[in-house]
Structure formats: structure tokens, C-alpha cells
C-alpha positions in Angstrom: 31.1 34.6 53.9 30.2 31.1 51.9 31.9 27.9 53.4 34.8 26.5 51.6 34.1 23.0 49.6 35.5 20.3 51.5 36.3 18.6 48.5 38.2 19.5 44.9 36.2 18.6 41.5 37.9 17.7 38.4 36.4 19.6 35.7 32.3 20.6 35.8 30.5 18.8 38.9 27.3 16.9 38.0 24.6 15.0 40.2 22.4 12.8 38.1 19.4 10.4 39.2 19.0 6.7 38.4 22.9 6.7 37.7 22.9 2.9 38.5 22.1 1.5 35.1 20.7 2.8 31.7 21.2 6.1 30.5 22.1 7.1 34.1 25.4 4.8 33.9 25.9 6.3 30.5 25.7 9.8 31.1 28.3 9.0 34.0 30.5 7.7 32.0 30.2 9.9 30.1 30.9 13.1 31.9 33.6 11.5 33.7 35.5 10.7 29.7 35.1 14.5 30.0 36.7 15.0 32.8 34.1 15.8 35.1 33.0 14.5 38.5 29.7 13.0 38.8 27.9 12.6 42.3 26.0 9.3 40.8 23.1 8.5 42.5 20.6 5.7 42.8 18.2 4.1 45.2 21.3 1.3 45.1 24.3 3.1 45.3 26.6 -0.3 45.7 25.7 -0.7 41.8 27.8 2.1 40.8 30.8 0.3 43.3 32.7 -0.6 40.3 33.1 2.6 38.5 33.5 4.5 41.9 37.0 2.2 42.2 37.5 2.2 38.6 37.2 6.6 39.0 38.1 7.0 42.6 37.1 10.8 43.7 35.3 11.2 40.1 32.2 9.2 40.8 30.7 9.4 43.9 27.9 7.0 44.6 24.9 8.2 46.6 21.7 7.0 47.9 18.8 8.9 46.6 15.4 8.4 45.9 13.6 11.0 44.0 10.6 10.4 45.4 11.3 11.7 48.7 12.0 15.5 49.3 14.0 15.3 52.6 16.2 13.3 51.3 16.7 15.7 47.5 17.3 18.8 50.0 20.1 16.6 52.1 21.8 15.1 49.0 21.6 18.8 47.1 23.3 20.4 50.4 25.5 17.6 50.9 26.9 18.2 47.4 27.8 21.6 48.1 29.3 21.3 50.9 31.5 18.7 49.2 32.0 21.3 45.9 30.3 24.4 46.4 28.7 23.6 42.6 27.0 21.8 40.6 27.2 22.9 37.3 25.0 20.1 36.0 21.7 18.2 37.3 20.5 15.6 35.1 17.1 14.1 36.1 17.2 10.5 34.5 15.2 8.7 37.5 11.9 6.8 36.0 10.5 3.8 34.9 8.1 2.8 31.7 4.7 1.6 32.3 2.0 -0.2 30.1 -1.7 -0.1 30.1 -4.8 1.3 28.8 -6.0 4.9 30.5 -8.8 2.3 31.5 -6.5 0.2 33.0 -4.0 2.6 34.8 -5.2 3.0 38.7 -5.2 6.6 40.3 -2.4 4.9 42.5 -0.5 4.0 39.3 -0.9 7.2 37.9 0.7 8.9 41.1 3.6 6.9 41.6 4.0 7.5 38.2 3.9 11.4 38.5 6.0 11.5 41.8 8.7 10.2 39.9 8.7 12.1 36.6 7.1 14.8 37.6 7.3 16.1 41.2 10.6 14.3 41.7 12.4 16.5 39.1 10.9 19.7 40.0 12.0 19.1 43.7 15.6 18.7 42.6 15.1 21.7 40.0 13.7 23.9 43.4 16.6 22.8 45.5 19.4 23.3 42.5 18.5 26.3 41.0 19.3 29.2 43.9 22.6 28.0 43.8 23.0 28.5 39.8 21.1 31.5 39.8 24.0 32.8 42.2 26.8 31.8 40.5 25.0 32.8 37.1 25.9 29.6 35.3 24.5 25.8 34.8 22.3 23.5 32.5 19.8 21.2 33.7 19.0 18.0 31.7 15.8 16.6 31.8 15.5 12.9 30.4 11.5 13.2 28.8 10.8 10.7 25.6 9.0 10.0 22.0 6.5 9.4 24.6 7.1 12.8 26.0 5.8 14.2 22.3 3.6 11.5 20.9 1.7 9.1 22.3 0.5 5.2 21.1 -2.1 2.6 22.7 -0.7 1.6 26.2 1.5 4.5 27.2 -1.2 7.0 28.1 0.1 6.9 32.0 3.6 7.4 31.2 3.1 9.9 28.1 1.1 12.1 30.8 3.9 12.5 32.7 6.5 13.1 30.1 4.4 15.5 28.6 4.0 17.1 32.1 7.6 17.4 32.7 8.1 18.9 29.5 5.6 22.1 29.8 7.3 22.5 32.9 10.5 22.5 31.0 9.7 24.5 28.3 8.6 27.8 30.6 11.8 26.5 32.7 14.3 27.5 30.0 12.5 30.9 29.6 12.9 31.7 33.0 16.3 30.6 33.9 17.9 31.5 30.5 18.4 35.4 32.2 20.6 33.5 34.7 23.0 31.8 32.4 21.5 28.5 32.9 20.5 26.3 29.8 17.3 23.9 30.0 17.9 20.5 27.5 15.1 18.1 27.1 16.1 14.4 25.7 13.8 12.5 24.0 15.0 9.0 22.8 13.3 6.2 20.9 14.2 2.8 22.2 17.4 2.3 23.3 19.1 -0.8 25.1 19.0 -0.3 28.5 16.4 -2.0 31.3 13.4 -0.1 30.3 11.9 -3.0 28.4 12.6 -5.8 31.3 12.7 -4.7 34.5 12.2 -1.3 34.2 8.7 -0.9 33.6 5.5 -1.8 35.2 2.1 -2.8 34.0 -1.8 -2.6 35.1 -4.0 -5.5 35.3 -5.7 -5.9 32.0 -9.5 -5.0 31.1 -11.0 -6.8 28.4 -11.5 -5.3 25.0 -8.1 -3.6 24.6 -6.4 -7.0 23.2 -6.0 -5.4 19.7 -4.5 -2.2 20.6 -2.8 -1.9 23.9 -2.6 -5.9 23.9 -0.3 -6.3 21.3 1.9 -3.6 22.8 2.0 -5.8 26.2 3.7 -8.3 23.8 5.7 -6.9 21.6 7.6 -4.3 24.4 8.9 -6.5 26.3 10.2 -9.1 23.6 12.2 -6.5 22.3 14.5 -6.1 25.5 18.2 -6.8 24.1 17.5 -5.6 20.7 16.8 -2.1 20.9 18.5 -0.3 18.1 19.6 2.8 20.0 23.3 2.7 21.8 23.2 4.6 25.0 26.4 5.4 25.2 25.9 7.4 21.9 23.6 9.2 23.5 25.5 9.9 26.5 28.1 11.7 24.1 25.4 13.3 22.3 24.0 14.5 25.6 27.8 15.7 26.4 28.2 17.0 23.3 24.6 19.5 22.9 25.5 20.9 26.3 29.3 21.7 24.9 27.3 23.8 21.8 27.6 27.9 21.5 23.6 27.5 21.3 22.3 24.5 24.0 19.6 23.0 21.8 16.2 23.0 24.3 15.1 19.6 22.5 17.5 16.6 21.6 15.6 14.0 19.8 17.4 10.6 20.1 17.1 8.1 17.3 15.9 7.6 14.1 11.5 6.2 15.6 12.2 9.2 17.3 13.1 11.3 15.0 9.9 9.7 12.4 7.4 9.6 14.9 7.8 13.0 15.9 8.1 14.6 12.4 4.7 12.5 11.7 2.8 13.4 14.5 3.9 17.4 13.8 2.4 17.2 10.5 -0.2 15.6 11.4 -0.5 18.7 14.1 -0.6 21.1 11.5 -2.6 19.4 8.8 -5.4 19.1 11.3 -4.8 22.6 12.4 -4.9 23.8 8.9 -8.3 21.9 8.3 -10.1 23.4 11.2 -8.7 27.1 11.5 -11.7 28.4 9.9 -13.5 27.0 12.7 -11.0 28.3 15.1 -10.6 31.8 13.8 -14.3 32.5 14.2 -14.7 32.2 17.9 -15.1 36.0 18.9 -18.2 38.3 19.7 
């Protein structure tokens, strides 16, 4: 016989990562205009104090850190003894990071991975027995442009995007059976931290001034005047996951939308010109 929740929910129940600013903070907002409940966390819970009071029962800070499994399993359980649900996980936890492949350290790289990668597969592992039971979620998984396409001083954090989305892409296959929708998000540049404090950078090698050098300079300039609105993504987000069909991509702004299409044709057309060569690999 299951345990009763200790707690009621307003509407759906979700727990998303690196709620404390950003998209995070949106997508809280979000869900809670909704009418949801959102168990918000954040490796600084106090930052989410103010919509906590503002939402009292509807937003309920946590401590998390993604990068540590112990503390995913308690935060997963501790959530369903509070609910007995959660109908959403959004993964949203990461940071950027500049710098030639060159450049990037194998520590770099790592740190890099735990958090976009092994981080959101953890929380996937530890949600998903309890969705598969009750035959119902969606799981939201906050990838990139980058996660698609990749530029001069990216390589690091395109690897990982790009990793978390194969991983998402068989993850929809298998879980769809179960009544549980996979969404992958990729937005262009929107205005949230990601350009200031959000990132980190390798120490530079010399020779990559005209290619990822120029990046160095121009990303972080353009903190405060990103184009993209977060909270419109938030609602798009909110939105997609209301559809009859979930879409398993949501591409988020108009570089996002451009580089995308350009870097698919360019797919094809190169496919196109070497198929010959392809097509003529057997015995």
C-alpha cells in the first residue's frame, strides 16, 4: 500500500533545476501562472525566497545540486513523499563556457559533462519509475542552438548539448509507451545570466585570436541585450507541453530558428554531394 502525500498540490507538480534565475525563474513562474506547484530548486535556495512568500505552498525552494547523486535521489524522494507525483521534471541546471577544443582542459570538459550530461540522466533515472507507474509525465530538457550547431569557442559546451540530446532522442522512444512526453528546448540568446556570470572560460592558446577570440569579446558584451524574452519562452515551454501532440524539439528564437535551418541544409547538400561515395561501401 503506497504512503499518502503529506502535502496537497495545486494543479500538475513540477521539480525544476537551476530555478534561482534565468529560464529556471521563468519556467517557475510560469507553471505557477498555470496553476501548478513547482518544487524550485537551486544550489541557493534563499534566491527563490521572494516568490516562495509571494506563492506560499506553490513554490517550494530546495537545495540541489545536480552534480551530486545522493543528494538527486533525496530531493526526488523527498518530493514524493510531499506529493506522491511529479508530473513534470525540467532539467534547466548549466552554465555556458568559451574556448577553443585546444583550450578546454579534460577537467573543464568534465565539469562540464557532470552538469549537462550525467546530472540530467541521474534525475531522469530517479523520476522516471514513478511515471512509468502512474503511466503519465513529460520531461523537459533545456539543450541549445549549441545543442544542434556549433561555432568557434563552444566546442566544450556543444559536446554536451549534443550529448544530452541523443540521449533524449532514444529517451522519447522509449518512454512514449508509458504516456510520458520527452521536449528538448533549444533557444538562441536570451536575457538571462548566461552571458555574465553564467559562463566560464579556458585560458587562451595563441593562434585562435581570429576565430574563438573574437567570440571571447563579443559574448560577453552582449549581456543585457539579448533579443530573446525568457518569460516568452517560459509560456512557450507551458504552452508545447499543453499540445494534443508534445513537439520533441522547440526551437526558441529567430538565430535559432536561422542557424539551424542553415546548418540542415548545409547537412543535406553535403550529404547529397558525397552519397555516391557513401552508397558504394559494400563487398
Amino acid at each position: 500500500m503506497s504512503t499518502p502525500p503529506t502535502r496537497s498540490a495545486e494543479g500538475r507538480v513540477w521539480l525544476v533545476t537551476g530555478a534561482a534565475a534565468g529560464f529556471g525563474r521563468a519556467i517557475t513562474e510560469a507553471a505557477v501562472a498555470a496553476g501548478d506547484t513547482v518544487v524550485a530548486t537551486a544550489r541557493t535556495p534563499e534566491a527563490l525566497g521572494d516568490l516562495a512568500a509571494a506563492h506560499p505552498g506553490r513554490v517550494v525552494p530546495v537545495r540541489l545540486d545536480v552534480t551530486d547523486p545522493e543528494r538527486i535521489r533525496a530531493v526526488v524522494a523527498e518530493t514524493m513523499l510531499w506529493y506522491g507525483r511529479i508530473d513534470v521534471l525540467v532539467n534547466n541546471a548549466g552554465r555556458g563556457h568559451l574556448g577553443a577544443v585546444e583550450e578546454t582542459t579534460d577537467a573543464e570538459l568534465r565539469s562540464l559533462m557532470d552538469l549537462h550530461v550525467f546530472g540530467p540522466a541521474n534525475l531522469v533515472r530517479e523520476v522516471l519509475p514513478h511515471m512509468r507507474l502512474r503511466r503519465s509525465g513529460a520531461i523537459v530538457q533545456l539543450s541549445s542552438m549549441g545543442g544542434r550547431t556549433s561555432f568557434p569557442g563552444v566546442g566544450a559546451y556543444s559536446a554536451t548539448k549534443f550529448a544530452l540530446e541523443g540521449l533524449s532522442v532514444a529517451l522519447a522512444a522509449e518512454v512514449r509507451p508509458h504516456g510520458i512526453d520527452v521536449m528538448v528546448v533549444e533557444p538562441s540568446a536570451f536575457r538571462t545570466s548566461f552571458a555574465s556570470g553564467g559562463h566560464t572560460e579556458s585560458a587562451p592558446v595563441e593562434g585562435y585570436e581570429d576565430t574563438v577570440g573574437r567570440f571571447r569579446e563579443s559574448f560577453p558584451a552582449s549581456d543585457g541585450s539579448q533579443p530573446g524574452d525568457p518569460a516568452k519562452a517560459a509560456a512557450a515551454i507551458v504552452a508545447a507541453l499543453g499540445a494534443e501532440e508534445v513537439p520533441l524539439r522547440l526551437v526558441l528564437g529567430d538565430t535559432a530558428v536561422d542557424a539551424i535551418r542553415r546548418d540542415l541544409a548545409a547537412q543535406a547538400a553535403e550529404l547529397d554531394a558525397w552519397e555516391h561515395v557513401s552508397r558504394a561501401m559494400g563487398y
